[in-house]
C-alpha positions as CSV (number, residue, x, y, z in Angstrom):
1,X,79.6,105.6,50.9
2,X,80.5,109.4,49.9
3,X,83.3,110.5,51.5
4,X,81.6,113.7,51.7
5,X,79.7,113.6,54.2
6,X,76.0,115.9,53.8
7,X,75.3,118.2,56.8
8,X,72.2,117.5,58.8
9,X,69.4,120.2,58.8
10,X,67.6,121.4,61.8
11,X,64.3,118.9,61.4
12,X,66.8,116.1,60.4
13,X,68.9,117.0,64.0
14,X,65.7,117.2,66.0
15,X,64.1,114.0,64.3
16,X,67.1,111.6,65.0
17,X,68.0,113.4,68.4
18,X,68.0,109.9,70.1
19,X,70.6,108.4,68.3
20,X,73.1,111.7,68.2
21,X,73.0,111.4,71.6
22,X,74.5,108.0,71.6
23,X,78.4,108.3,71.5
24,X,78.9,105.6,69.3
25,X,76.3,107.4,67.0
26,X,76.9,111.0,67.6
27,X,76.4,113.7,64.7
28,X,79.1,112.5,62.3
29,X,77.2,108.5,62.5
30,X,74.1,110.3,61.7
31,X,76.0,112.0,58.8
32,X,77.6,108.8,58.4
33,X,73.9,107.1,57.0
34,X,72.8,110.0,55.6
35,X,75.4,109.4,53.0
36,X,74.8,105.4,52.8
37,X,73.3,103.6,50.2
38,X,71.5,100.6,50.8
39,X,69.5,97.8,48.8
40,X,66.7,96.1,50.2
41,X,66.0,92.8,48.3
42,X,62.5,91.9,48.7
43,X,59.8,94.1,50.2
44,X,58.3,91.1,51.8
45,X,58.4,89.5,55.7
46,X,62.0,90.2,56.2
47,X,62.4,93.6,53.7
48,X,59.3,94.9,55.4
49,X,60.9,95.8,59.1
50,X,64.2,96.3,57.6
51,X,63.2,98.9,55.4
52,X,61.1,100.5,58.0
53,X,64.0,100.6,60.8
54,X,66.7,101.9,58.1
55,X,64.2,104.7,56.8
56,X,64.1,105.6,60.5
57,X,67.4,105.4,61.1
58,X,68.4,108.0,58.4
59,X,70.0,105.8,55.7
60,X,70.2,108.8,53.1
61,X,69.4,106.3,50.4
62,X,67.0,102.9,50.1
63,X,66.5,100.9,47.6
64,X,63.7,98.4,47.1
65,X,64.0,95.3,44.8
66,X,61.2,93.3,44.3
67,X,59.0,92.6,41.0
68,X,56.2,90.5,43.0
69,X,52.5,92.6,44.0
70,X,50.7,92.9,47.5
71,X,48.5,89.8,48.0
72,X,46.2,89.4,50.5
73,X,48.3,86.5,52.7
74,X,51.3,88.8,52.4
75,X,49.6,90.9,55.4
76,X,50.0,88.3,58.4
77,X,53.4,89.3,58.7
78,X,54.2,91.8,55.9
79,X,54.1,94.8,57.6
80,X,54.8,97.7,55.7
81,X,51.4,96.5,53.5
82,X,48.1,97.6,54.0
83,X,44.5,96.3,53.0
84,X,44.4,99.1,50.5
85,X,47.9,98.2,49.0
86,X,46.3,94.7,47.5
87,X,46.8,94.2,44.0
88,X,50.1,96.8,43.8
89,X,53.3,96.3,43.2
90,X,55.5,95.4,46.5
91,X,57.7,98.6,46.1
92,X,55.4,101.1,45.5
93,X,53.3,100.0,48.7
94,X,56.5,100.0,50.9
95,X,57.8,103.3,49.2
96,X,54.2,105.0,50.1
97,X,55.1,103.7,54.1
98,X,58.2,104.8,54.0
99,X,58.1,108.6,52.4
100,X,55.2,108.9,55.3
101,X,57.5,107.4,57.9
102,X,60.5,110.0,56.9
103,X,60.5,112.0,54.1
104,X,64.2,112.9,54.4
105,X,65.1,109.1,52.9
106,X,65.5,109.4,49.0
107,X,63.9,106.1,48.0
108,X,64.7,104.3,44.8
109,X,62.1,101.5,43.4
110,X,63.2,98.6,41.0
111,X,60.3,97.3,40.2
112,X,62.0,94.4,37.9
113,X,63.9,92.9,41.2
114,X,67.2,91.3,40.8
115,X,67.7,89.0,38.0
116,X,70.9,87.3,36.4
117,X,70.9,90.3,33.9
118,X,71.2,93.7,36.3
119,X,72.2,92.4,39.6
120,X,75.9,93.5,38.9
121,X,75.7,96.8,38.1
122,X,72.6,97.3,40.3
123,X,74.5,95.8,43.6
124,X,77.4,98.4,42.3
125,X,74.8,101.7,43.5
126,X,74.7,100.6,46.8
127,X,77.3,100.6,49.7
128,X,75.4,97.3,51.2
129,X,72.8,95.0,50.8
130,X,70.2,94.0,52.8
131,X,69.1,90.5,51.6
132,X,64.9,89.7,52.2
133,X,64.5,87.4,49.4
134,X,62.6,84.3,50.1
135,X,63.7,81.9,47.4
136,X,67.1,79.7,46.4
137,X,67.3,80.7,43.0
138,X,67.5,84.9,44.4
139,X,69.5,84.0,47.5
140,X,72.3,82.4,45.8
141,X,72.0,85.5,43.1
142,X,72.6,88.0,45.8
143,X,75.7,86.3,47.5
144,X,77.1,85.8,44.1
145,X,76.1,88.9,43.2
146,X,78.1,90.9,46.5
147,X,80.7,88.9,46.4
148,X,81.5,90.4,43.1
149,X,81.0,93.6,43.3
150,X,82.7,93.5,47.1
151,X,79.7,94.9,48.8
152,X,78.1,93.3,52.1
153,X,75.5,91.3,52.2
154,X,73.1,91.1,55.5
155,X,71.3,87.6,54.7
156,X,68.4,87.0,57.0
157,X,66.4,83.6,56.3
158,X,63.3,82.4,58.3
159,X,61.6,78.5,58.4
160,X,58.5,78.2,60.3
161,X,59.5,79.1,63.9
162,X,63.5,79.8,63.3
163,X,65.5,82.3,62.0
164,X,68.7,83.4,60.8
165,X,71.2,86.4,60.4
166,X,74.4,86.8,59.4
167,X,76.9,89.6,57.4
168,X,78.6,87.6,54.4
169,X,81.4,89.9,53.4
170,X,84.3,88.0,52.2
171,X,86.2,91.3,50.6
172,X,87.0,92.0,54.8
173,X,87.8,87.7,54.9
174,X,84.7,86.8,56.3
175,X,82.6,83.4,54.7
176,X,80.3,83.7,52.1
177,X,76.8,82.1,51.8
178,X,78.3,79.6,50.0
179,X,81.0,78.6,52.2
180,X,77.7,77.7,54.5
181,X,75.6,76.1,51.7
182,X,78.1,75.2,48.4
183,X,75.1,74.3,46.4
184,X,71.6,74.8,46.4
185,X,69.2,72.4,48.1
186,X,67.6,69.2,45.3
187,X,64.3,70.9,43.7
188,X,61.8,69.8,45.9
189,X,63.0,69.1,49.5
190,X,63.2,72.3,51.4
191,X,59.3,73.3,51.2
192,X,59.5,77.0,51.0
193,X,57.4,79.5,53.5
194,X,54.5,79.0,51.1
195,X,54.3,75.4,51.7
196,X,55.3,75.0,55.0
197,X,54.0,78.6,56.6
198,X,56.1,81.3,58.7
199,X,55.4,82.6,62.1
200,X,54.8,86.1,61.1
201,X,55.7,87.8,64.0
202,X,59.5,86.2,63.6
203,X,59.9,88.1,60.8
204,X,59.9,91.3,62.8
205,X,62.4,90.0,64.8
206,X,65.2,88.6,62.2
207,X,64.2,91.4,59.9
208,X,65.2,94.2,62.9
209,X,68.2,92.2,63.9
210,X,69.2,92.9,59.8
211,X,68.6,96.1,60.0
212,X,70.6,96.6,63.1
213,X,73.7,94.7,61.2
214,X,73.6,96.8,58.6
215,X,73.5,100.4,60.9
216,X,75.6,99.1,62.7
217,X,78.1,98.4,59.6
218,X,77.5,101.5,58.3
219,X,78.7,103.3,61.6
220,X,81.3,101.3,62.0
221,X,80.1,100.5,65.8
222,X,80.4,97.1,67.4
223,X,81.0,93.4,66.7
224,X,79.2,92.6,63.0
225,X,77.9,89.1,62.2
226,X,81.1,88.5,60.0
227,X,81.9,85.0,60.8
228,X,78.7,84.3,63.0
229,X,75.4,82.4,62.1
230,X,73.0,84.1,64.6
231,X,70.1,81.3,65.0
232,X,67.0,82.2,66.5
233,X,64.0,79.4,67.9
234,X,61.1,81.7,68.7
235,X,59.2,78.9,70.3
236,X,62.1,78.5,73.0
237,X,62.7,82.1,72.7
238,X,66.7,81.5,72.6
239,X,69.9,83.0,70.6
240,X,72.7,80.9,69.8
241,X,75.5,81.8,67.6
242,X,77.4,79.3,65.5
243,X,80.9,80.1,64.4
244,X,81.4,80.2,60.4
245,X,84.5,80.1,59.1
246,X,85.8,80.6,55.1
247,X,85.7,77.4,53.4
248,X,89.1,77.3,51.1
249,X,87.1,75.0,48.9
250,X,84.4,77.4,48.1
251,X,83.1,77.3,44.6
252,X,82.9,81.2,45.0
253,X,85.5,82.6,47.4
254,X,87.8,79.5,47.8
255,X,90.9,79.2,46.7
256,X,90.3,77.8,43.5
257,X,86.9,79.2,42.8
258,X,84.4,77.5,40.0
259,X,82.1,80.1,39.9
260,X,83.8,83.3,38.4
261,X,81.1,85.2,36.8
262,X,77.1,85.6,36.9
263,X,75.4,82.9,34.5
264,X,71.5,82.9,34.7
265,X,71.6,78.9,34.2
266,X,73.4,78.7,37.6
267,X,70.0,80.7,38.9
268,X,67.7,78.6,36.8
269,X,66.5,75.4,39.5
270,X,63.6,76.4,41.1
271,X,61.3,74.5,39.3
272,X,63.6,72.2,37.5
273,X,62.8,68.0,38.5
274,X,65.7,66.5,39.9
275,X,68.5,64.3,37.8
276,X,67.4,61.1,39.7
277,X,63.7,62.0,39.2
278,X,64.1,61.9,35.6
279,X,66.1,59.2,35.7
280,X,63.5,57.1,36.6
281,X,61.2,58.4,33.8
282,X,60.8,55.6,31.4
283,X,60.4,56.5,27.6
284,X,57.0,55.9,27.5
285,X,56.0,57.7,30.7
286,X,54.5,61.0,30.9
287,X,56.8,63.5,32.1
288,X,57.6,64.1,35.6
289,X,56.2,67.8,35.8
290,X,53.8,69.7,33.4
291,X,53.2,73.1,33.8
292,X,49.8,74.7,34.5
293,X,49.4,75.4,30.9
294,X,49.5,71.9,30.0
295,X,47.2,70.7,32.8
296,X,44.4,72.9,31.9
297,X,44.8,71.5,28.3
298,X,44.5,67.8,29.5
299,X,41.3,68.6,31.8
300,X,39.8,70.1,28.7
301,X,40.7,67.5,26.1
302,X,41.1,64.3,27.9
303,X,38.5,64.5,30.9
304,X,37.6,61.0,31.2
305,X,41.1,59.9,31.3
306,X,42.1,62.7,33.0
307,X,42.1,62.8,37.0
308,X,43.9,66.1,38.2
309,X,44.6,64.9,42.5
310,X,44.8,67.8,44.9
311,X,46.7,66.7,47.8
312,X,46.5,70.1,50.1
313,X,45.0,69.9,53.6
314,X,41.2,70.5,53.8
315,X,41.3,73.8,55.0
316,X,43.4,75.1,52.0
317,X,41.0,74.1,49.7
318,X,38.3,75.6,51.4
319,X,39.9,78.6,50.2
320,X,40.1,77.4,46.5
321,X,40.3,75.1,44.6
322,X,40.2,73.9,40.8
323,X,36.8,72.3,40.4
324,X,37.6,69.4,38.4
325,X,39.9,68.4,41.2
326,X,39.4,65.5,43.4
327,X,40.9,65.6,46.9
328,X,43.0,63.4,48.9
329,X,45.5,65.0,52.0
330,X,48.9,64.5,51.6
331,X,48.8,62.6,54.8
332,X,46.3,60.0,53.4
333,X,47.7,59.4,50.1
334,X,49.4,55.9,51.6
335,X,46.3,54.6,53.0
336,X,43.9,55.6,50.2
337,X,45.7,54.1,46.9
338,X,43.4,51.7,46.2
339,X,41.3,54.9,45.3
340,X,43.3,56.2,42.5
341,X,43.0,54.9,39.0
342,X,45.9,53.1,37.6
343,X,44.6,53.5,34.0
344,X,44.4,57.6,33.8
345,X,46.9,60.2,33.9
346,X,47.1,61.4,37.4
347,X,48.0,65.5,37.9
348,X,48.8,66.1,41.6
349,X,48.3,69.6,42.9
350,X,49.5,71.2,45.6
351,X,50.1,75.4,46.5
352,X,53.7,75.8,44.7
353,X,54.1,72.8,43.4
354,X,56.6,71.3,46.9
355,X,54.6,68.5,48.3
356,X,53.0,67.5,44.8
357,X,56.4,66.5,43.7
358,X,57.2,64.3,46.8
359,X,53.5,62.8,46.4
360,X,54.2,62.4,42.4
361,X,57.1,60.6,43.3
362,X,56.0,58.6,46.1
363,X,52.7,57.8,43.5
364,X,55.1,56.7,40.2
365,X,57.6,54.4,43.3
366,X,53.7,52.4,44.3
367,X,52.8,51.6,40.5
368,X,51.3,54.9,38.8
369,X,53.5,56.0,36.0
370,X,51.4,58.5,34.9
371,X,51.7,60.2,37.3
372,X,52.5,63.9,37.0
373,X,53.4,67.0,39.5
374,X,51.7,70.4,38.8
375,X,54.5,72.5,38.6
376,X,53.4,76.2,40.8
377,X,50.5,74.4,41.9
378,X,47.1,76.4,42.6
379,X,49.4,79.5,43.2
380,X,50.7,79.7,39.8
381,X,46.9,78.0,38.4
382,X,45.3,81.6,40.1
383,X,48.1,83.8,38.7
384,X,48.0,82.6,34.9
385,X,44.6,80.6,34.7
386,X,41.7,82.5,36.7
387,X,43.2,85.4,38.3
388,X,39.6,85.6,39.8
389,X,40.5,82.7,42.1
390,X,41.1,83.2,46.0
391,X,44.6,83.1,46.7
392,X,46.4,82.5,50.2
């Protein structure tokens, strides 16, 4: 943050009258985020009230990072979308919102989101950051990431019904993400919100509660979430807090630290198949995982020894589906075995590619070794193979 701190014009005084007239807040707070710099990452569920709230608040400058485009699903709970939005990219749409909301907030766009490659020097503009992502791979970037350059990081993570906040800022001896999670989850067995859906009105709630961290760090005001896991159950409509303390064992901030720089291999496992997966891959066995690419290729080529399995839930493939497909729920898979061919290749298909891997398993474990996991499952087959397709 500039230690010089800009004055406030007339418009600016009236507009944020409500909060200058809080004593914590006063003039000098509002000058205070006038001069703050804040990065959003993701301009999705959680980026989407967090952006909104800090824009109104007066944080002088916002930055949006997020490479993905407005999709129709996105709208159940990704507020700062529109209808009209569909098909743009993520940070235009929420830039459009937000220049209407106040137009005193210079917003900065990066379209490419944070990758291996600029997250360094891009987390180095920013006084804070505001974490939104939605994925392992960007999650761990950004902790690594902050912890780096020193800078703050508000994480905010949702599951279904729950929801978490806390402020990871280990340059003022506070935990780390890591000291809470060491390593990332094996590929595979946390479904995220795409497989197992979000309650989207939870992500106004954990989203404001990041957005009120981060004021609230900015003015220097109150007790932040440094050393706190704020957990929220919106079907019991309860808080608790959980105490985190700094883990001297910490492959980031311990004492004897294994991670010391960024490596894009150590972001690299969203899609990988776990060691003991492959382990069990015999030499003559197809692989584990094909991509989408390859699928299409063995539908086209090999149809009559081909059987491509789509195990999503009726409903889902109402919306779409890949017409070759045959379809079997998840949830009967067990009981319908004897239905499956042991003498063809078996593709199993599911939206990102989540449950396809536990049913691809679970298939080669019950005698089909030929049994193979779509990898980005009908999501990524509407992306890359007929962008015409319904997506959800």
């Amino acid at each position: 943050m500039s230690d010089a701190l800009p004055n406030l014009s007339p418009a600016e005084l009236s507009r944020y009258r409500r909060h200058v007239q809080l004593d914590e807040v006063g003039v000098e707070g509002q000058r205070k985020l006038a001069a703050a710099r804040v990065l959003v990452v993701g301009a999705g569920g959680l980026g989407s009230p967090a952006a909104l709230y800090l824009a109104a608040a007066g944080v002088g400058t916002l930055g949006l990072a997020d490479r993905d485009r407005v999709e129709e699903h996105n709208l159940q709970r990704q507020i700062i979308h529109g209808t009209p939005a569909i098909g743009l990219s993520k940070v235009e749409s929420a830039a459009h919102q937000l220049a209407t909301l106040n137009p005193h907030v210079r917003l900065r766009l990066h379209g490419e989101g944070v990758t291996p490659a600029n997250a360094l020097a891009l987390f180095s503009e920013y006084d804070l950051i505001v974490d939104g992502s939605d994925n392992f791979p960007t999650r761990y970037l950004n902790n690594d990431a902050a912890f780096f350059t020193r800078r703050p990081l508000v994480y905010g993570s949702i599951f279904k019904f729950e929801g978490q906040v806390s402020v990871f800022d280990p340059a003022q001896g506070g935990p780390c993400y890591r000291c809470l999670f060491p390593e990332p989850p094996p590929p595979g067995s946390v479904p995220d919100c795409g497989e197992a859906g979000v309650f989207g009105a939870l992500c106004g709630v954990i989203g404001s509660l990041q957005a009120m961290e981060a004021i609230k760090y900015l003015l220097g005001i109150g007790q932040p979430l440094r050393g706190r896991l704020l957990v929220f159950d919106a079907l019991s409509q309860q808080f608790r807090t959980l105490n985190l303390k700094r883990d001297p064992r910490c492959p980031l901030c311990g004492g004897e630290p294994r991670i010391r720089q960024i490596d894009a291999a150590d972001y690299d496992f969203a899609c990988a198949a776990s060691p003991a997966a492959g382990a069990r891959q015999g030499p003559e066995e197809p692989p584990l995982e094909i991509s989408i690419e390859e699928a299409r290729h063995l539908l086209e080529t090999q149809a009559g020894r081909v059987l491509m399995l789509d195990i999503r839930e009726p409903y889902e493939v109402q919306i779409c589906r890949v017409e070759a497909s045959e379809h079997i729920p998840m949830r009967e898979i067990s009981g319908r075995l004897g239905e499956l061919p042991r003498d063809r290749r078996i593709l199993v298909l599911c939206h990102h590619g989540s449950r396809s891997r536990d049913v691809t398993e679970y298939l080669r474990a019950h005698g089909f070794p030929a049994a193979s996991n779509v990898r980005g499952g009908i999501a990524a087959w509407a992306e890359h193979i007929n962008p015409a397709m319904q997506r959800y």
